[in-house]
C-alpha positions as CSV (number, residue, x, y, z in Angstrom):
1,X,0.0,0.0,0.0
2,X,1.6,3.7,-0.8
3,X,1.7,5.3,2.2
4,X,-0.4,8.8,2.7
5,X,2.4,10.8,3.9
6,X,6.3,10.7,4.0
7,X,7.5,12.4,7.3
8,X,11.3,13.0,6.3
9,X,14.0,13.8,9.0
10,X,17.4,15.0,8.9
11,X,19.7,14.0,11.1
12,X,23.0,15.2,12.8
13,X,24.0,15.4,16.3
14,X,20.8,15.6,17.8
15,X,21.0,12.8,20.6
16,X,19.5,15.1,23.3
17,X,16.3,15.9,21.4
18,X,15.9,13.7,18.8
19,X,13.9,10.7,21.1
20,X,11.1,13.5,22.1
21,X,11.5,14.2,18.2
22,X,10.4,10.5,16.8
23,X,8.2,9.8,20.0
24,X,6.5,12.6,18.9
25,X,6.4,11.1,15.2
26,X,5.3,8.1,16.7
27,X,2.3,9.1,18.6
28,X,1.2,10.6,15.5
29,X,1.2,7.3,13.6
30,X,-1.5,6.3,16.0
31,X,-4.3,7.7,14.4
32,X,-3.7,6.6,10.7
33,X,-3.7,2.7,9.7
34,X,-0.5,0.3,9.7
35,X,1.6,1.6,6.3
36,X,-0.3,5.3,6.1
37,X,2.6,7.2,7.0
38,X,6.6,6.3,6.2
39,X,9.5,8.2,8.4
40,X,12.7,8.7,6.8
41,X,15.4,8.9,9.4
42,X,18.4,10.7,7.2
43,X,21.5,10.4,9.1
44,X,23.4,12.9,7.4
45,X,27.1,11.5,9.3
46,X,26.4,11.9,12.5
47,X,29.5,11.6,15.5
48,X,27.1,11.6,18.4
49,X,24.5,9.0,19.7
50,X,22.2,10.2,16.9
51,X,23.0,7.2,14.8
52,X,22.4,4.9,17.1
53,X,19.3,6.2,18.5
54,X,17.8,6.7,15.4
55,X,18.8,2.9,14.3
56,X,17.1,1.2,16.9
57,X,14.2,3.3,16.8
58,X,13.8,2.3,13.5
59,X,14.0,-1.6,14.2
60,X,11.9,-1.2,16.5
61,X,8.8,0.9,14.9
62,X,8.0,-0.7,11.1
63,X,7.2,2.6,10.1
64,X,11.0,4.6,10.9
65,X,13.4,3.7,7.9
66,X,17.0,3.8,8.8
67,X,19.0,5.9,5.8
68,X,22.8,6.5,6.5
69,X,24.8,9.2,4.6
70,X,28.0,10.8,4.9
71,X,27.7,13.9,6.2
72,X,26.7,17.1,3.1
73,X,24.6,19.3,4.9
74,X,20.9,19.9,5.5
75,X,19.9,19.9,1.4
76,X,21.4,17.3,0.4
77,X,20.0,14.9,3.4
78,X,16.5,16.3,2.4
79,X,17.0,15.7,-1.2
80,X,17.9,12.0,0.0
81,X,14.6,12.0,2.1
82,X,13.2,13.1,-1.0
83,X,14.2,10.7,-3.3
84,X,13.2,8.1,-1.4
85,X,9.7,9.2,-0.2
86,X,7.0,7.2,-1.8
87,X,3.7,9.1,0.0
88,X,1.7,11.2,-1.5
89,X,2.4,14.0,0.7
90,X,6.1,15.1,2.2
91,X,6.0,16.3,5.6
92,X,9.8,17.5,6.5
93,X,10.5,18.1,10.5
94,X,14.0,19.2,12.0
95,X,15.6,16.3,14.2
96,X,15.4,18.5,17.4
97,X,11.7,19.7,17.1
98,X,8.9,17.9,17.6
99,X,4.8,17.2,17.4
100,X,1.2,17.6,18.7
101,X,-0.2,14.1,18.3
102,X,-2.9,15.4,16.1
103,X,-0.8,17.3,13.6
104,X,-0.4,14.8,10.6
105,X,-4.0,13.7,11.2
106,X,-5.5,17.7,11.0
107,X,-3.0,18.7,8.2
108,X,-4.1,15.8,6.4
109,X,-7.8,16.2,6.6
110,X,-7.9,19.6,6.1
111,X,-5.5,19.4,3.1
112,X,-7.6,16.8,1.6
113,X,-10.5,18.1,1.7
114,X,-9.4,21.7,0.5
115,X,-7.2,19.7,-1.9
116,X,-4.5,22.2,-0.9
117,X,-1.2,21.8,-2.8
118,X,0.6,23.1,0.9
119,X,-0.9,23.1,4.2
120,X,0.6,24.9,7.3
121,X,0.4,24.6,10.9
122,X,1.0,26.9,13.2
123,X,4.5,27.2,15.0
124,X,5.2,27.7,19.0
125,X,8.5,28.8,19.3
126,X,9.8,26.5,21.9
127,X,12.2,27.9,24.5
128,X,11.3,24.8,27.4
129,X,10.7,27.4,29.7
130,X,7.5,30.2,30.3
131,X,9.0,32.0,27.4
132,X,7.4,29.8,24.7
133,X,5.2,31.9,22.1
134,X,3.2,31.4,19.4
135,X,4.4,32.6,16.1
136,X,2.1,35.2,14.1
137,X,1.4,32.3,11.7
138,X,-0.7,31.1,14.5
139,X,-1.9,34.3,15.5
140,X,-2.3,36.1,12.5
141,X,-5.2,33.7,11.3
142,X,-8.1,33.5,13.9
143,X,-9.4,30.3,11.8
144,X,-8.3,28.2,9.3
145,X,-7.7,29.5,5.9
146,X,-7.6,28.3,2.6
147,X,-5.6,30.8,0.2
148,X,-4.5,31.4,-3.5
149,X,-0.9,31.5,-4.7
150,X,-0.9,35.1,-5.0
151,X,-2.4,35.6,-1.6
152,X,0.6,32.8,-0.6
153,X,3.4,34.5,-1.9
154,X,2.4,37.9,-0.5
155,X,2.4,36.9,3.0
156,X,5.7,34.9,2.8
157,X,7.6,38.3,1.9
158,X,6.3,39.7,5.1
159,X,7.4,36.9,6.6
160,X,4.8,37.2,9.4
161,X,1.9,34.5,8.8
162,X,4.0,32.4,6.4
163,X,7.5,31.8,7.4
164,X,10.2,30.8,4.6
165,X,10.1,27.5,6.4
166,X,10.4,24.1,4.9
167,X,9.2,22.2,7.8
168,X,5.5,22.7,9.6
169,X,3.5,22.5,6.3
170,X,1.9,19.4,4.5
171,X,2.9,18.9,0.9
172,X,1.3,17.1,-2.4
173,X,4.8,14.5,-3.3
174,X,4.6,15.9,-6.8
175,X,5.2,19.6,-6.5
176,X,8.2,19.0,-3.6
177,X,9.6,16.5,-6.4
178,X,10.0,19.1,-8.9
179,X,12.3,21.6,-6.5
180,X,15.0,20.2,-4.7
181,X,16.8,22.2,-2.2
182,X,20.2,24.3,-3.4
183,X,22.9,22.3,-2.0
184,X,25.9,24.2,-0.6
185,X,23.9,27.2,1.0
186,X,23.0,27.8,5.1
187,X,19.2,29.3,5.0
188,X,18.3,26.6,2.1
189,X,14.7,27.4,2.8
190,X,14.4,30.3,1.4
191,X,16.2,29.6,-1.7
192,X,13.3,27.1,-1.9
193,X,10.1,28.2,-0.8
194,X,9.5,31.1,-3.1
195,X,9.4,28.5,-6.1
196,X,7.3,25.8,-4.0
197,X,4.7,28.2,-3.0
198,X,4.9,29.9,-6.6
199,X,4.2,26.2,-7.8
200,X,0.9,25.8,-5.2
201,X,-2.6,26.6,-6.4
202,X,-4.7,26.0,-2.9
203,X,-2.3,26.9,0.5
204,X,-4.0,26.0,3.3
205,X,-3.3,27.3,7.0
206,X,-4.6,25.4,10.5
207,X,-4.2,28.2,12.8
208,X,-3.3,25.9,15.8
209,X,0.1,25.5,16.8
210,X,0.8,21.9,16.6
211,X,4.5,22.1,15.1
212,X,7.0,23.4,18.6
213,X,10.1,24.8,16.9
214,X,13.1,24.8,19.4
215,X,14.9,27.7,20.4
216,X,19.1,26.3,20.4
217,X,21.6,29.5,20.9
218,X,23.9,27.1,18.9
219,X,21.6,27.1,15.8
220,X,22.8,28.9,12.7
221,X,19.7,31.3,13.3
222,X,20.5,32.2,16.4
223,X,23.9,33.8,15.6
224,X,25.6,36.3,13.5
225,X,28.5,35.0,11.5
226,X,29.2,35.4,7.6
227,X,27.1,32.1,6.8
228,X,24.4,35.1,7.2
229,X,25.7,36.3,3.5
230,X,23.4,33.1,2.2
231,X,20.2,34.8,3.8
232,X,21.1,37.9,2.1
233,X,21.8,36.5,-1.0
234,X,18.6,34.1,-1.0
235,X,16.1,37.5,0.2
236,X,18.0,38.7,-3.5
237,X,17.1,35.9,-5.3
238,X,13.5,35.8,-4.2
239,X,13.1,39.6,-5.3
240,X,14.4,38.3,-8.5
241,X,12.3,35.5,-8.5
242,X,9.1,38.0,-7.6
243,X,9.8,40.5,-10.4
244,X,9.4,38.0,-12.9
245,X,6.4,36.1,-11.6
246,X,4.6,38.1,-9.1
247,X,5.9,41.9,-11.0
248,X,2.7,43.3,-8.5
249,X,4.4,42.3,-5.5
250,X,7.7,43.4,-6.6
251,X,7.8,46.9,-4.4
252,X,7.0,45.0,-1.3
253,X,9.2,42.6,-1.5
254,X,12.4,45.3,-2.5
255,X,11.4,46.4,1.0
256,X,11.6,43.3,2.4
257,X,15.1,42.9,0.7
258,X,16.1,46.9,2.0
259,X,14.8,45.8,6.0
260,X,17.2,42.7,5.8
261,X,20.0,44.7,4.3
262,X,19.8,47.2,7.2
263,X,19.6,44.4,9.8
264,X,23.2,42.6,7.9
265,X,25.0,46.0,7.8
266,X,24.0,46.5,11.3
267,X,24.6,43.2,13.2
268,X,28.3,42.7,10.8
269,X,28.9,46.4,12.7
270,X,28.4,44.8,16.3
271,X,30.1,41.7,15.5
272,X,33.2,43.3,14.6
273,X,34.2,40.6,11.9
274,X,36.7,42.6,9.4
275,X,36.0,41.2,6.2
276,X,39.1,40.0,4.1
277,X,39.8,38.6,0.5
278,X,36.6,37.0,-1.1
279,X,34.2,38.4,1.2
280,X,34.8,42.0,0.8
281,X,34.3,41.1,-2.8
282,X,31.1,39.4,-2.1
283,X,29.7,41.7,0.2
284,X,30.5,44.7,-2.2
285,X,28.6,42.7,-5.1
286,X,25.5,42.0,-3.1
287,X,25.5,45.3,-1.7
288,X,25.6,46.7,-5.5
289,X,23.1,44.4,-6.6
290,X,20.7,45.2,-3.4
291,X,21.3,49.3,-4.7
292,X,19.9,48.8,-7.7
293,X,16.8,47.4,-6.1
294,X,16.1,49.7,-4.3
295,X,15.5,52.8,-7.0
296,X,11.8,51.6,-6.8
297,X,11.9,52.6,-3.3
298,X,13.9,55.7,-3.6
299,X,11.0,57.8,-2.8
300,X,9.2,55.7,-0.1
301,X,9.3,57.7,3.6
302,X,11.3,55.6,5.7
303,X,13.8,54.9,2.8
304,X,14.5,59.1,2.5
305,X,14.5,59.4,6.5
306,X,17.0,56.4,6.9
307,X,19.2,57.6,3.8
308,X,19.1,61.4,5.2
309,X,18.3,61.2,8.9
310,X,19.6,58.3,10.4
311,X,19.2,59.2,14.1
312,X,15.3,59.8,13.0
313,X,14.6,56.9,11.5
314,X,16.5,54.8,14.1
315,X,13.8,56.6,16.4
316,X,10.9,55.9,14.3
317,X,11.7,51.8,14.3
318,X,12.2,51.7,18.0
319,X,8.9,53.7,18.4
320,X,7.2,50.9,15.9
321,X,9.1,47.8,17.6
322,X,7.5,49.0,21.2
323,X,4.1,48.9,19.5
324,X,4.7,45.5,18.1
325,X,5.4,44.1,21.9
326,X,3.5,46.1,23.2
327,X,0.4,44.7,20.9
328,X,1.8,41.0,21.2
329,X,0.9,41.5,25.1
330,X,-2.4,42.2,24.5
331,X,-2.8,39.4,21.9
332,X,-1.6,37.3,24.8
């Protein structure tokens, strides 16, 4: 029998979260039949206890399949997962998050009968203390949603309600088939998602927050180093990517682009890194090619205040920030 759903996970040195990871996987199983759902445990070369942990898990549970690799990164274990998935829909989840036990089961079911091409859950960002929150893709909906492509892509270059994301959302097999994830680049899900969701037809959002998204200080996210040129570079290439096949949304997402290339100046000021060789080379090329993106916004307020009153519009973001917590407060 082909399996509903192909849950595939990447793994490398996880051993201290990846049991709470597949138990969670495996309470899921529970409310589908023997064979519905496959899990494809990518060990992408592992040197802690993650191999052997996710081996015996799989012996153990008929529907965990054991895939060894040597270690290439995060794209190329998924593109493994990929290849291998026989379900009809790909479900990806990181090796140190994990699962409501309902979340396959309501992604499913809603996706079906929406026939949604994607389907997203909400996501609590899990700190495993009282500072867990719920993202705004959670909040932002106050009921489930079913939404166009256009609608889609609009909300993913906010970056607010739809996150850039791979894992958390329900795909149809066929579309994720067609994209595979750039190997060689950090932030590999935004190189990706622009094209997946630019694929979709029917995106559908549960606004529950079933998928919990650890909070490491170890994760590439969580720190400022020069892997952080990748992010910059893939925000470029999805501006590219939206001038050609969303032209209407172009504008928005040039500010998008302008808002992340404030926030890399800034944070490769604090670090203090001096760049040398190659990457003063690179960073002067992005930089040019971020410029000329940004003539459509020449005119735009905040771009004229930041360009010719810095100390202003430094002002004006800390003014808008405190609203934003201040109106998260009340939303909680």
């Amino acid at each position: 029998m082909k399996p509903l759903i192909s849950v595939i996970i990447p793994i490398y040195n996880v051993e201290l979260y990846l049991i709470e990871c597949l138990q969670s996987v495996k309470n899921n199983i529970l409310f589908f039949h023997d064979g519905e759902i496959e899990v494809l445990l990518v060990n992408d070369g592992s040197t802690d206890g993650s191999s052997k942990i996710a081996s015996e898990f799989s012996k153990d549970n008929n529907s965990f399949h054991y895939i060894e690799q040597p270690n290439a990164g995060l794209s190329v274990a998924r593109n493994t997962g990929i290849s291998k998935a026989i379900g009809e829909y790909i479900f990806f989840l990181d090796s140190d998050d994990f699962l409501e036990p309902e979340t396959l089961r309501s992604l499913y079911t809603f996706s079906v009968e929406n026939d949604c091409d994607i389907c997203q859950c909400g996501m609590l960002y899990y700190y495993g203390d009282k500072r867990n929150y719920e993202s705004l893709d959670t909040r932002g909906f106050g009921k489930n949603n079913v939404l166009t492509s256009v609608e889609a892509m609009r909300l993913l270059i906010k970056n607010e309600k739809i996150k850039s994301f791979a894992c958390g959302k329900l795909y149809k097999a066929n579309l994720v088939k067609q994209h595979s994830f750039k190997v060689g680049r950090y932030f590999e899900d935004l190189f990706w998602q622009p094209e997946v969701i630019g694929a979709c037809i029917v995106y559908g959002v549960l606004n529950k927050a079933y998928y919990k998204y650890r909070q490491r200080d170890d994760s590439i996210t969580g720190q400022f180093s020069l892997r952080k040129f990748d992010l910059l570079d893939g925000y470029y290439e999805f501006t590219e990517y939206v001038k050609k096949q969303y032209p209407l949304l172009y504008k928005l997402s040039v500010q998008k682009l302008w808002s992340t290339k404030i926030m890399f100046d800034k944070q490769l000021k604090e670090s203090g890194i001096v760049l040398e060789g190659l990457d003063i080379c690179r960073f002067k090329d992005i930089s040019r090619k971020c410029e000329d993106c940004f003539e459509i916004i020449k005119y735009k307020p905040t771009y004229i205040m930041f360009n010719s009153v810095p100390a202003l519009y430094t002002l004006y973001r800390r003014i808008m920030n405190a609203f934003i917590k201040i109106k998260k407060l009340l939303v909680d």
